[in-house]
C-alpha positions as CSV (number, residue, x, y, z in Angstrom):
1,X,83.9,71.6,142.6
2,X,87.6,70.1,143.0
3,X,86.8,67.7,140.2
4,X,85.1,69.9,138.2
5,X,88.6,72.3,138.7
6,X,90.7,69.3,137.5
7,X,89.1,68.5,134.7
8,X,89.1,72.7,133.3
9,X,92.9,72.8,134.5
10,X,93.4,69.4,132.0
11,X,91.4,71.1,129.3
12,X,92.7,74.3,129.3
13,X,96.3,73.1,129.0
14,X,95.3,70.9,125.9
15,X,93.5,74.6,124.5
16,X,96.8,76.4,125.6
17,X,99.0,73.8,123.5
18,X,96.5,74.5,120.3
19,X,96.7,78.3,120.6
20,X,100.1,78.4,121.2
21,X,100.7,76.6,118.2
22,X,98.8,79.1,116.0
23,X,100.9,81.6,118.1
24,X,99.5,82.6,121.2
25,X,100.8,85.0,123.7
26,X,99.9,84.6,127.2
27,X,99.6,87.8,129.2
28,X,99.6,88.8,132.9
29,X,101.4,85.4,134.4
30,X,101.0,87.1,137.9
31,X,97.6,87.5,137.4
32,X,97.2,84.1,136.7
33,X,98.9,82.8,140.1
34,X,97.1,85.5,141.8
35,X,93.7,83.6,140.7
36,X,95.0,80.2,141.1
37,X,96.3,81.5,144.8
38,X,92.2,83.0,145.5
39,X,90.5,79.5,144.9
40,X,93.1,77.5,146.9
41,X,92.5,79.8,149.2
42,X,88.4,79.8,148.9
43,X,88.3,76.0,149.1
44,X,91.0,76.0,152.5
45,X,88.5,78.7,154.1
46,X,85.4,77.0,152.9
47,X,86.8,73.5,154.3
48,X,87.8,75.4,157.4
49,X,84.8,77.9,158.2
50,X,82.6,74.5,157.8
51,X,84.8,72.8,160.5
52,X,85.7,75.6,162.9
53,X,82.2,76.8,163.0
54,X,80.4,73.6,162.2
55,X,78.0,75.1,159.9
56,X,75.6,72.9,158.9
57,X,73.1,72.3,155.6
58,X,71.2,75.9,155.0
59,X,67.4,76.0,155.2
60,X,67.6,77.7,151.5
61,X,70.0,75.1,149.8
62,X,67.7,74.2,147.9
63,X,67.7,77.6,146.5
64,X,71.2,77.7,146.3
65,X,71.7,74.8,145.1
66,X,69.6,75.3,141.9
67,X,71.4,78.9,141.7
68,X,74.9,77.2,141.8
69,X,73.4,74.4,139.0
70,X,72.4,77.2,136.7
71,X,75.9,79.5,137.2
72,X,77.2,75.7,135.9
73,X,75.1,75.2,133.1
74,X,76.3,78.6,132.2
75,X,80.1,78.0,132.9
76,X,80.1,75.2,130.8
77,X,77.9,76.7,127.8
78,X,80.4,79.6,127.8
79,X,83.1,77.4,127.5
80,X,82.1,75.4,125.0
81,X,80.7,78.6,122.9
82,X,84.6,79.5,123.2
83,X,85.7,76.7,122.4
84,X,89.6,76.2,122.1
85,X,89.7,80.0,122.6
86,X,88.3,79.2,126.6
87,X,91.1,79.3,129.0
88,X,92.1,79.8,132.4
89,X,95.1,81.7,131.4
90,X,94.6,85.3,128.9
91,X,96.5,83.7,125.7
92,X,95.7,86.2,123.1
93,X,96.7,84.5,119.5
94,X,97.1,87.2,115.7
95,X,93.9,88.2,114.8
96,X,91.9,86.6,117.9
97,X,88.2,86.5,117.4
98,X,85.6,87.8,119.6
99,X,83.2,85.1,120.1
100,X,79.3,86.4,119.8
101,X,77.7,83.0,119.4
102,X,76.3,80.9,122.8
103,X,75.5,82.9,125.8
104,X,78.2,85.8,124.5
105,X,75.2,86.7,122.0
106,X,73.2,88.4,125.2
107,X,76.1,89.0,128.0
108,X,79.6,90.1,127.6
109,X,81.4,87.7,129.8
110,X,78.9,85.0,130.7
111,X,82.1,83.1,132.2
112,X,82.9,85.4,134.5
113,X,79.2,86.2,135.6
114,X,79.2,82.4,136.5
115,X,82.2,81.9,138.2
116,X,81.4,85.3,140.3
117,X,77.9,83.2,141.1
118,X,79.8,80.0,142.0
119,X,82.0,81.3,144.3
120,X,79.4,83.7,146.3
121,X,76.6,80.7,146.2
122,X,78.7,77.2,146.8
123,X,79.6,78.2,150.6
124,X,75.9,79.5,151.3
125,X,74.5,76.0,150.7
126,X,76.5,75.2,153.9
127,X,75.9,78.1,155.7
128,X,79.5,79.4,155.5
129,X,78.9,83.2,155.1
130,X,82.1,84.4,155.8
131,X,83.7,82.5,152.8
132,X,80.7,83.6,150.7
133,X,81.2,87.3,151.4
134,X,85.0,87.4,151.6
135,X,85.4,85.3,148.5
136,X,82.4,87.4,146.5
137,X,84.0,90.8,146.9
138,X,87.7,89.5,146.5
139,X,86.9,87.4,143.1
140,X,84.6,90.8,141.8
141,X,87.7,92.6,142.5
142,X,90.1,89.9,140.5
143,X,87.8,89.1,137.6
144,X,87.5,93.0,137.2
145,X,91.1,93.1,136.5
146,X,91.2,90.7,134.6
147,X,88.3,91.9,132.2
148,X,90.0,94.9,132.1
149,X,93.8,92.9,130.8
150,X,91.6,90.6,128.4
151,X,89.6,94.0,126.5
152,X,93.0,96.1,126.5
153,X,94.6,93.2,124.7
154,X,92.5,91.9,122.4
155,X,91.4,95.7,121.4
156,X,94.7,97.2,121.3
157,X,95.7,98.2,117.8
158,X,99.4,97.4,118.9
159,X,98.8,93.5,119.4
160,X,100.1,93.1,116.4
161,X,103.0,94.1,116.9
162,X,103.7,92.9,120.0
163,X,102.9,89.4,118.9
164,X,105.8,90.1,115.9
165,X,107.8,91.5,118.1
């Protein structure tokens, strides 16, 4: 998961340099740390709760494990159905389409519902329940918020103006 982070981080600074370019505007920089601060904090607690507690392999991982697989095959179709518009970051650029191709044809925010999956199911494939449940209902909470940032700007008939302004 720590490479798979690296590489995302690598290409969504390459994707922020494009839509900046074509003048994008990042919004809600604090929300951004906020979510980079949560999955430092979900891998320290994971790496820690296995230690502490020496949790071992769960009887289900196979379950889990196939459940985290799909949440990836879904992360990374999303992203590549967004193409340079995927990011970590909200960077809104003028007249910013909504994506409806890829798995955005049947769900709303396939990314999210992935990463939401991830984060509850990783730490269950070694038994570490309290990072599964602490981490499930803080990154609901997060992603939430930041659904709600992403629709108000992208459906605000002011972004226009703000981006000229």
């Amino acid at each position: 998961m720590l490479a798979q982070r690296a590489f995302e981080l690598t290409l969504a600074k390459r994707h922020e340099r494009e839509l900046k370019n074509i003048g994008a505007v990042e919004i809600d920089k604090n929300g951004y740390r906020l979510i980079i601060g949560m999955h430092i904090a979900f891998f320290a607690l994971l790496v820690l709760e296995s230690l502490i507690l020496n949790r071992t392999l769960n009887r289900y991982w196979i379950i889990f494990g196939m459940t985290f697989c799909a949440s990836q095959f879904l992360r990374y179709w999303s992203i590549a159905s967004l193409g340079i518009y995927w990011n970590t970051k909200i960077l809104i650029t003028p007249h910013h389409p909504l994506v409806k191709k890829g798995p955005y044809k049947i769900l709303r925010h396939p990314n999210y519902l992935a990463v939401i999956t991830e984060l509850a199911i990783a730490p269950l494939i070694s038994s570490c329940y309290m990072t599964s449940f602490a981490f499930t209902i803080l990154n609901t909470f997060v992603i939430r918020r930041r659904i709600q940032i992403e629709t108000q700007a992208l459906m605000s008939p002011l972004f226009p103006l703000i981006l000229n302004s």
